[in-house]
MMTF fields as JSON, N, C-alpha, C and O atoms, coordinates in Angstrom:
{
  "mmtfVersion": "1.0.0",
  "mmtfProducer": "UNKNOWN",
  "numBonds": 475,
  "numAtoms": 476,
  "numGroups": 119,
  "numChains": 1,
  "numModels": 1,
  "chainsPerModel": [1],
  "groupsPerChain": [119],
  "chainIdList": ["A"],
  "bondAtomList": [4, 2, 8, 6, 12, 10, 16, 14, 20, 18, 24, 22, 28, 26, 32, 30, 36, 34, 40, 38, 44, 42, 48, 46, 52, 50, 56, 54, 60, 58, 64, 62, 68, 66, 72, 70, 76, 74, 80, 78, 84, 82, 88, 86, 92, 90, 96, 94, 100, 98, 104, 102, 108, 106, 112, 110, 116, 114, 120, 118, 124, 122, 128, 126, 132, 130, 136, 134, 140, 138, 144, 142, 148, 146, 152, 150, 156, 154, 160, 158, 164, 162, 168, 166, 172, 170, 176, 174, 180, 178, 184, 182, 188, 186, 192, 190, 196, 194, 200, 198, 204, 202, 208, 206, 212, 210, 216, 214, 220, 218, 224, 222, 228, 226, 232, 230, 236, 234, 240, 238, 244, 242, 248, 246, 252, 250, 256, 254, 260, 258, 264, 262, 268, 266, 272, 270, 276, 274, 280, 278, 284, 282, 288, 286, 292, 290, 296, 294, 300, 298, 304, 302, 308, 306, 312, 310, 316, 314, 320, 318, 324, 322, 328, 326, 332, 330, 336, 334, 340, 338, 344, 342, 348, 346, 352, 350, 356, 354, 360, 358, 364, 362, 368, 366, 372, 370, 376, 374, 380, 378, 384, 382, 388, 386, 392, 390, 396, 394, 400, 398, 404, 402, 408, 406, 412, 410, 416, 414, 420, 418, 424, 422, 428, 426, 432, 430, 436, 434, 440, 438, 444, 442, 448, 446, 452, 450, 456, 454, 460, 458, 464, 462, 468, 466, 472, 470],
  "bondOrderList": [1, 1, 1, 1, 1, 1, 1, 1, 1, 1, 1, 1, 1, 1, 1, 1, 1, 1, 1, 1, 1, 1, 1, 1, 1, 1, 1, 1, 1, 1, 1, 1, 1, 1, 1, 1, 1, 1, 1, 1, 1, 1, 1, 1, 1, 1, 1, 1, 1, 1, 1, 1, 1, 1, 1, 1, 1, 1, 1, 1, 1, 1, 1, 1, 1, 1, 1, 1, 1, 1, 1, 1, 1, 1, 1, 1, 1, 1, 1, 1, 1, 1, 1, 1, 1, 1, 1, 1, 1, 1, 1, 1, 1, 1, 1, 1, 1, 1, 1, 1, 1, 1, 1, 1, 1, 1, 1, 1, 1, 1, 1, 1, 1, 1, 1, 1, 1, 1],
  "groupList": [{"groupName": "UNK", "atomNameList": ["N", "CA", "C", "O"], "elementList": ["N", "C", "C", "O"], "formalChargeList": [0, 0, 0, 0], "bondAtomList": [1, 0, 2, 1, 3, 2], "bondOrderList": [1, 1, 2], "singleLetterCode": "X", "chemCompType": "L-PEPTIDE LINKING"}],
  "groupTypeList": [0, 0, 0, 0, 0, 0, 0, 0, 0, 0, 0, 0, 0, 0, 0, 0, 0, 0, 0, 0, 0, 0, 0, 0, 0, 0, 0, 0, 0, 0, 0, 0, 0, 0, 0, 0, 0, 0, 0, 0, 0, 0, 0, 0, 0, 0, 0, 0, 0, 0, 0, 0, 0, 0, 0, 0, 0, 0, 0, 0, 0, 0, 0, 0, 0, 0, 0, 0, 0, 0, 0, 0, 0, 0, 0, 0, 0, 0, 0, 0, 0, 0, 0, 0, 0, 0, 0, 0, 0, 0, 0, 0, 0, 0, 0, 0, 0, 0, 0, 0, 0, 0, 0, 0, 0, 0, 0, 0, 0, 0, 0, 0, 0, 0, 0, 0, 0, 0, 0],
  "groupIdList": [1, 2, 3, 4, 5, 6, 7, 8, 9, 10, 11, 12, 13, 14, 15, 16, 17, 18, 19, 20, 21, 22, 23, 24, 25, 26, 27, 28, 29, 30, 31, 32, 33, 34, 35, 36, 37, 38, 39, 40, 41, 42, 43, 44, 45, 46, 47, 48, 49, 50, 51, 52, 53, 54, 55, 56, 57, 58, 59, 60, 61, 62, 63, 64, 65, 66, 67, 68, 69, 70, 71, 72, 73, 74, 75, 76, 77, 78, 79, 80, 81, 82, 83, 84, 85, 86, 87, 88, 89, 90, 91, 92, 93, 94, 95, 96, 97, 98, 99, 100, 101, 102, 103, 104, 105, 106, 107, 108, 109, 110, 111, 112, 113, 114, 115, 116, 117, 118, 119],
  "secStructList": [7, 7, 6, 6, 6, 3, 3, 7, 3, 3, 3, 3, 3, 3, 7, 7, 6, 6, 1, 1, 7, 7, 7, 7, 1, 1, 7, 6, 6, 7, 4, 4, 4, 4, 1, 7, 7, 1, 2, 2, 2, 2, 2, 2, 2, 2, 2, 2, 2, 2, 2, 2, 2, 6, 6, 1, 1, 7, 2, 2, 2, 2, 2, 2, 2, 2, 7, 1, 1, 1, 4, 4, 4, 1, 1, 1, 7, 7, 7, 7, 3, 3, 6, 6, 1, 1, 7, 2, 2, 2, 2, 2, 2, 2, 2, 2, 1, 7, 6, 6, 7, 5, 7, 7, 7, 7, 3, 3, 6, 6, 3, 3, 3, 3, 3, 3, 3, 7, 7],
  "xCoordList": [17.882, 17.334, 16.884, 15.994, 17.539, 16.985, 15.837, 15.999, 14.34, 13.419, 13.594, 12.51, 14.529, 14.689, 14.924, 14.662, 15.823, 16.602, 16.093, 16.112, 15.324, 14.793, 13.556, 13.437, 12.799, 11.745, 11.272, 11.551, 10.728, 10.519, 8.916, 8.398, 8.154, 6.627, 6.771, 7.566, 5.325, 4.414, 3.526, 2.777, 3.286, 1.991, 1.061, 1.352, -0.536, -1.16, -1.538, -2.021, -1.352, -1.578, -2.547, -2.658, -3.62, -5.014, -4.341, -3.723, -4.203, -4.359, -5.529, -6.476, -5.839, -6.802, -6.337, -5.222, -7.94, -7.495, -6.487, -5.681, -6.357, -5.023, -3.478, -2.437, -3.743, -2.06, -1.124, -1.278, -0.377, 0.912, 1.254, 1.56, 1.36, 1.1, -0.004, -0.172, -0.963, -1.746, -1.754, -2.262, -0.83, -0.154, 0.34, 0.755, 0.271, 0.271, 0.885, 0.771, 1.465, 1.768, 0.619, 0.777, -0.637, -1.946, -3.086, -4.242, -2.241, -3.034, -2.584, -2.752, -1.691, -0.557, -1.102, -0.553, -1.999, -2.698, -2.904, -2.823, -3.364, -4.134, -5.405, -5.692, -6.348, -7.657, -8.155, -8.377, -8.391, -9.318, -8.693, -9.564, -7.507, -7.089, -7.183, -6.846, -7.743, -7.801, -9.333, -9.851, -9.965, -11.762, -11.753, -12.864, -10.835, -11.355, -10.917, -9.988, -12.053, -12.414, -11.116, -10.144, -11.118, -9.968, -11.524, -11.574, -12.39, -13.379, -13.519, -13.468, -13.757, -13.379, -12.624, -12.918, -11.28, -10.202, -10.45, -10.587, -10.534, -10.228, -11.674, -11.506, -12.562, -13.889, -13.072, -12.92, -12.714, -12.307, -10.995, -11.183, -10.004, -8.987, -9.777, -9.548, -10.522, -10.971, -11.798, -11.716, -12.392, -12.618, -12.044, -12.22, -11.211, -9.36, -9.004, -8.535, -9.357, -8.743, -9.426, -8.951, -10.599, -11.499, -11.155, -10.261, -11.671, -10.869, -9.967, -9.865, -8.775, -7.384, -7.503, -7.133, -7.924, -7.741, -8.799, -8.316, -10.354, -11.006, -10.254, -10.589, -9.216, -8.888, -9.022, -8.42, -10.378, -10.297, -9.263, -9.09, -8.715, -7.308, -6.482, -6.697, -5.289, -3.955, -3.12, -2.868, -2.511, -2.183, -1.274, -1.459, -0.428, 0.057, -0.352, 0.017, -1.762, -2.58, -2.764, -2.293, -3.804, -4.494, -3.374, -3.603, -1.782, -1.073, -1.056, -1.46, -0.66, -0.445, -1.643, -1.372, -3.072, -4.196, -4.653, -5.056, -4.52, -4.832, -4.317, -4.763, -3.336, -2.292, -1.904, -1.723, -1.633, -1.08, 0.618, 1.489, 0.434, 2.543, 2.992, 2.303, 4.36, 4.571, 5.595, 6.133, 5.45, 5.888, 4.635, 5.056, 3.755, 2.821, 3.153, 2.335, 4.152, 4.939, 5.558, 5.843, 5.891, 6.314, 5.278, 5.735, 4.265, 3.194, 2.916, 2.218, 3.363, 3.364, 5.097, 5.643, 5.32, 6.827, 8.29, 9.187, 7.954, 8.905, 10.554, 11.428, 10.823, 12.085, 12.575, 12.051, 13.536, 13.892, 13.881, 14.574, 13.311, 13.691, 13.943, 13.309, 15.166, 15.16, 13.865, 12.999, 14.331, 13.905, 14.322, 15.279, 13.685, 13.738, 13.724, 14.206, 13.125, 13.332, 12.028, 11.862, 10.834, 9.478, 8.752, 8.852, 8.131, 6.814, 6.543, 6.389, 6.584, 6.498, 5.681, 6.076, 4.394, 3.044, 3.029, 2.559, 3.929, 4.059, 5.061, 4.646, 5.939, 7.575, 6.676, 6.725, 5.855, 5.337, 4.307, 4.227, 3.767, 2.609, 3.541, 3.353, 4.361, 5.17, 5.658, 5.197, 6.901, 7.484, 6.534, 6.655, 5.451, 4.152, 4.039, 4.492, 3.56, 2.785, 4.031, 5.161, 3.799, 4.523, 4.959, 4.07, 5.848, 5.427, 4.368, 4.1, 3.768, 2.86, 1.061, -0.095, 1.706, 0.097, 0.155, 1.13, -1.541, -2.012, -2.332, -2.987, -1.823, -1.959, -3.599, -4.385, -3.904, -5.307, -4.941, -3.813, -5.955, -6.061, -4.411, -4.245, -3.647, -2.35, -2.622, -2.871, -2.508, -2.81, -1.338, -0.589, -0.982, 0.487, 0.051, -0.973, 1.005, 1.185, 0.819, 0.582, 0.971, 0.849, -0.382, -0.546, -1.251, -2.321, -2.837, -2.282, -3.406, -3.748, -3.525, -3.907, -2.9, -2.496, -2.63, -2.502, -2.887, -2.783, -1.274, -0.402, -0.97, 0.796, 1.034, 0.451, 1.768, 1.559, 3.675, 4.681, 3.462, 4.549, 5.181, 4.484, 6.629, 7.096, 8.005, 8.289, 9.091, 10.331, 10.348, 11.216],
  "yCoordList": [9.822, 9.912, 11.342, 11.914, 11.837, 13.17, 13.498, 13.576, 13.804, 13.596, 14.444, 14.907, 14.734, 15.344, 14.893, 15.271, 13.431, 12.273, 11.211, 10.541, 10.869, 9.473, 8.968, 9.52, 8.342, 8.294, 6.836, 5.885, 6.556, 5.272, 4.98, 5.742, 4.243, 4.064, 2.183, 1.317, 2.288, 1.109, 1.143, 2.12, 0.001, 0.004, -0.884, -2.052, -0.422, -1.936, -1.783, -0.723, -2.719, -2.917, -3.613, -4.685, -3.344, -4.342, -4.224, -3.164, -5.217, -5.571, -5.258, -5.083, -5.112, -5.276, -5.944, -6.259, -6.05, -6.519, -5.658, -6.247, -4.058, -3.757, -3.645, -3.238, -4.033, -4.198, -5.108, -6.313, -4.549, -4.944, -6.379, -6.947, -7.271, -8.458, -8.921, -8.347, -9.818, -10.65, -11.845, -12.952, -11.169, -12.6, -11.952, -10.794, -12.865, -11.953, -13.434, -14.634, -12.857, -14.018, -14.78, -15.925, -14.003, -15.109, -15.246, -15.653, -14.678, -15.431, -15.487, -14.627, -16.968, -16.945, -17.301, -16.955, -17.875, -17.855, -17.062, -17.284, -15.44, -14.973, -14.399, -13.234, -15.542, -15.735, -14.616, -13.689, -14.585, -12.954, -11.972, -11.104, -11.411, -10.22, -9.811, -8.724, -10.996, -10.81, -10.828, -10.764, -10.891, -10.526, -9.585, -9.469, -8.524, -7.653, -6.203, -6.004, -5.526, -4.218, -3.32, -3.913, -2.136, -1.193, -0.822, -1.134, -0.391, 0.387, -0.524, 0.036, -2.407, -2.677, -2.594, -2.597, -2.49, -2.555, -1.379, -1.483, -0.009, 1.063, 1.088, 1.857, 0.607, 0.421, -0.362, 0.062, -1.602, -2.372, -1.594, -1.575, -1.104, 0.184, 1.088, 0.879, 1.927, 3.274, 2.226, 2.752, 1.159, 0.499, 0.296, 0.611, -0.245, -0.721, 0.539, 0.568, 1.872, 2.76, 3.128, 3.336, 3.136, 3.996, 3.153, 3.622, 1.802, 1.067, 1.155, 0.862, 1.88, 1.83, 3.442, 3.694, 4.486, 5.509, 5.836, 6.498, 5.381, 4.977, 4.344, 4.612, 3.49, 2.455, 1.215, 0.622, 0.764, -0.418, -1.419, -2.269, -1.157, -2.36, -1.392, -0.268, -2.142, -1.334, -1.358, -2.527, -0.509, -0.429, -1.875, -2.507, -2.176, -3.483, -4.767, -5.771, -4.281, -5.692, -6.012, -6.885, -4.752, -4.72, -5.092, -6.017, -4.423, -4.816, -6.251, -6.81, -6.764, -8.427, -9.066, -9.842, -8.796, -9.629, -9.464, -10.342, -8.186, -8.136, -7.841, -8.146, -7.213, -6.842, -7.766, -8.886, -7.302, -8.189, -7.807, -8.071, -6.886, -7.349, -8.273, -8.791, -8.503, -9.369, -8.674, -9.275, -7.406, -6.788, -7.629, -8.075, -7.644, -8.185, -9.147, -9.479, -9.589, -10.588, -9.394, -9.836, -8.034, -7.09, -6.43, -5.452, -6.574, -5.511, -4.609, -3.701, -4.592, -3.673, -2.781, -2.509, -2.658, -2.278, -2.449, -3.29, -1.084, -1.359, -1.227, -1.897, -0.413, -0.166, 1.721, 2.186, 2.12, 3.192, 3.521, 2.901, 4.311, 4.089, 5.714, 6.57, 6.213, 7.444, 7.564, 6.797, 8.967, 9.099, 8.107, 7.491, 7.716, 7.233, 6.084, 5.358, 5.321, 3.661, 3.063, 1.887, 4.237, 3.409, 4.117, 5.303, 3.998, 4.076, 5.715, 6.072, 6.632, 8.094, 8.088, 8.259, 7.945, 8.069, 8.14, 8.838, 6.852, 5.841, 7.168, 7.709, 7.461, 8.34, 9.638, 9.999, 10.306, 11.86, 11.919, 12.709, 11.028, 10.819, 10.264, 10.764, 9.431, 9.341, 10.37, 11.161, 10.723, 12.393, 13.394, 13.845, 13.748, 14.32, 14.164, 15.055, 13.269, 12.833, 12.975, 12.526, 13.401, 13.442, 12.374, 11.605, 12.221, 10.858, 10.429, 10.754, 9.735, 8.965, 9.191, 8.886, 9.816, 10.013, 9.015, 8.366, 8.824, 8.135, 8.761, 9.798, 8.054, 8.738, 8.655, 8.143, 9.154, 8.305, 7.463, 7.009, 7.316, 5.973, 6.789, 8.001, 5.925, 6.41, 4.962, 3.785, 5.421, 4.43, 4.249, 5.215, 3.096, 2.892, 1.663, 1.075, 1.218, 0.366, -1.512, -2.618, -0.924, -2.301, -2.614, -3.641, -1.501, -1.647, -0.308, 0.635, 0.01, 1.099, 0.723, -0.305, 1.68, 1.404, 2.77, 3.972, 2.211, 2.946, 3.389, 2.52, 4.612, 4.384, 5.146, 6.144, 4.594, 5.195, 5.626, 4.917, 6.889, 7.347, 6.851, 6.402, 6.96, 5.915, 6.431, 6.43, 7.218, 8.0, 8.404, 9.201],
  "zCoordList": [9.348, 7.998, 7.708, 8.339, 6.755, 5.868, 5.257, 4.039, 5.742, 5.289, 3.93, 3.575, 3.179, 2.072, 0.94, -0.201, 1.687, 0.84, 0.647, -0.385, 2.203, 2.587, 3.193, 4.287, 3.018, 3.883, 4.538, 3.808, 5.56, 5.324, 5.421, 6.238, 4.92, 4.727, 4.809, 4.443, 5.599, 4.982, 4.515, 4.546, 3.873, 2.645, 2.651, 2.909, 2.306, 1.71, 0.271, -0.126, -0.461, -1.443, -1.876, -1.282, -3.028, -3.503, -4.461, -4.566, -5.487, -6.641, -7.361, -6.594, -8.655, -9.565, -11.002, -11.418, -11.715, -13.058, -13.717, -14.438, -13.576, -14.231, -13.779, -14.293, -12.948, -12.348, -13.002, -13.203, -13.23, -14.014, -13.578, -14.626, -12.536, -12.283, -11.714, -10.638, -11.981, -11.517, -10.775, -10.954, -9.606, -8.958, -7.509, -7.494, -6.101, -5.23, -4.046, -4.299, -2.885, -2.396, -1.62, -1.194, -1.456, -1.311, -2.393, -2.279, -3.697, -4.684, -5.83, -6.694, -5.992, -6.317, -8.079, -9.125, -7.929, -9.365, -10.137, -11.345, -9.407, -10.028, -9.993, -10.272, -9.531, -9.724, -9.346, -10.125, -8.064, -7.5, -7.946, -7.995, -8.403, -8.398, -10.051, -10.521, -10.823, -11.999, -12.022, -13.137, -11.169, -10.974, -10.293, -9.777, -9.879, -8.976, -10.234, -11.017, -9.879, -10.667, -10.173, -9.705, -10.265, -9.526, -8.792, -7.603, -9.188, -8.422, -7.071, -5.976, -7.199, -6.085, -5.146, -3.95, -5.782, -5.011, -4.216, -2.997, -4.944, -4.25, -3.135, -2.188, -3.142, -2.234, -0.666, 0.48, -1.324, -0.36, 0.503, 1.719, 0.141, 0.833, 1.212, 2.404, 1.239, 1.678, 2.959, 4.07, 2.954, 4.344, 5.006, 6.183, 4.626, 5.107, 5.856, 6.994, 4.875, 5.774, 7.123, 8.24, 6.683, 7.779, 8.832, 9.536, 9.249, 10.304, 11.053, 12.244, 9.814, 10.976, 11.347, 12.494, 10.627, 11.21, 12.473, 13.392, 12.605, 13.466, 14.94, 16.094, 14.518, 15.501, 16.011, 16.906, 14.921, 14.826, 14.999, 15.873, 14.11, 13.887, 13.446, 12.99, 13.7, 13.353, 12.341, 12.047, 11.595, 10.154, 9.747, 8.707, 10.633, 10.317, 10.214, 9.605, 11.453, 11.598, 10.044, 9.316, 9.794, 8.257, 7.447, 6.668, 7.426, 6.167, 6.017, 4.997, 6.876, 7.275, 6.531, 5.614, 6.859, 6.594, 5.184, 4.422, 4.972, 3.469, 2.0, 0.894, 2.369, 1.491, 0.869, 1.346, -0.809, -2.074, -2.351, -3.18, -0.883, -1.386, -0.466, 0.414, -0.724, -0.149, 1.567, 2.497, 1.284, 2.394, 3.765, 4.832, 3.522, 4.428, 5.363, 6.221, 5.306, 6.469, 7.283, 8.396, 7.184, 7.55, 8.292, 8.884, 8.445, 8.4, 7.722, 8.176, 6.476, 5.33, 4.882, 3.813, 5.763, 6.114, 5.187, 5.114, 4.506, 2.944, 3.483, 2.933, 4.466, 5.025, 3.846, 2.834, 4.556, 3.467, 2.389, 1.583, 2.089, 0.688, 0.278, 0.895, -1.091, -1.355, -2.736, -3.155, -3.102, -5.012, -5.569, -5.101, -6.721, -7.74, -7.473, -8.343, -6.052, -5.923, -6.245, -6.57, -6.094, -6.372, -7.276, -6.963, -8.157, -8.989, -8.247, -7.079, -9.876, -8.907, -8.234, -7.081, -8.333, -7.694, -6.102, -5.204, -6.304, -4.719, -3.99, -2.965, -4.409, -4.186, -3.675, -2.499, -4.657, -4.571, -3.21, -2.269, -3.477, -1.688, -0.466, 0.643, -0.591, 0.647, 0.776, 1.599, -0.108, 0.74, 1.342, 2.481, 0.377, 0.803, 2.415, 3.134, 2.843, 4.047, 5.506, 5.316, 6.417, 7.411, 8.313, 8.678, 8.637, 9.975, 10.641, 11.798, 9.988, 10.955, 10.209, 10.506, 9.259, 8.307, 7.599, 7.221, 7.312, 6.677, 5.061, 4.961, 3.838, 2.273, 2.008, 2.805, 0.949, 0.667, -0.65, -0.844, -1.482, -2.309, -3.253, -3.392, -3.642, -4.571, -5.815, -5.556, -6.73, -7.961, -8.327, -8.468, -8.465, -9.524, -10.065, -9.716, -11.09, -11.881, -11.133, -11.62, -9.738, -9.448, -8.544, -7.885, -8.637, -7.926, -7.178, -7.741, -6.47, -5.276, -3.71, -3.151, -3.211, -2.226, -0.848, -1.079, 0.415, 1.049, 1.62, 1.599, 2.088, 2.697, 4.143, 4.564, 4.586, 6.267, 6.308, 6.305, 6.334, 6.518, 7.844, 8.754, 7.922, 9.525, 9.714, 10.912, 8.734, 9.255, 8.127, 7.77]
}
């Protein structure tokens, strides 16, 4: 892979009340993610983070347990991806970040998310 062309990342994702869907594969209603502030969300990730970069737990553990995508059966684990496949925000901080870094808070359309560069 061409880190010029391609990159590969995992992610966790929080939902909030403004995210473009209000619907997640553990909350399939709705309910909490349409009560949760962004200020929460982004509170609850920056814990999320400190944990895994600490060593607490490990970035997949966390993707798996808390994450509102549905990559989370993955451990967060989006697989390759080039330009123009995700939400710039998401695109400009992955290329950014080197193998094996951790992003900080990245806002897109579908929530805030942390991203852990992987190739």
């Amino acid at each position: 892979m061409s880190s010029s062309n391609q990159v590969r990342a995992s992610h966790i994702l929080i939902k909030h009340q403004g995210s473009r869907r209000k619907a997640s594969w553990k909350d399939p209603d709705g309910v909490v993610i349409s009560n949760t502030t962004r200020d929460a969300a982004v509170t609850q990730l920056k814990s999320l983070r400190e944990d895994i970069v600490s060593g607490k737990f490990t970035f997949d553990n966390v993707a798996t347990r808390f994450s509102d995508c549905s990559s989370a059966k993955r451990g967060g684990d989006l697989g390759p991806f080039g330009r123009g496949q995700m939400q710039k925000p998401f695109e400009e901080a992955t290329f950014s970040l080197k193998v094996g870094e951790i992003s900080e808070i990245v806002d897109t359309d579908s929530g805030v998310h942390i991203i852990l560069r992987t190739g």
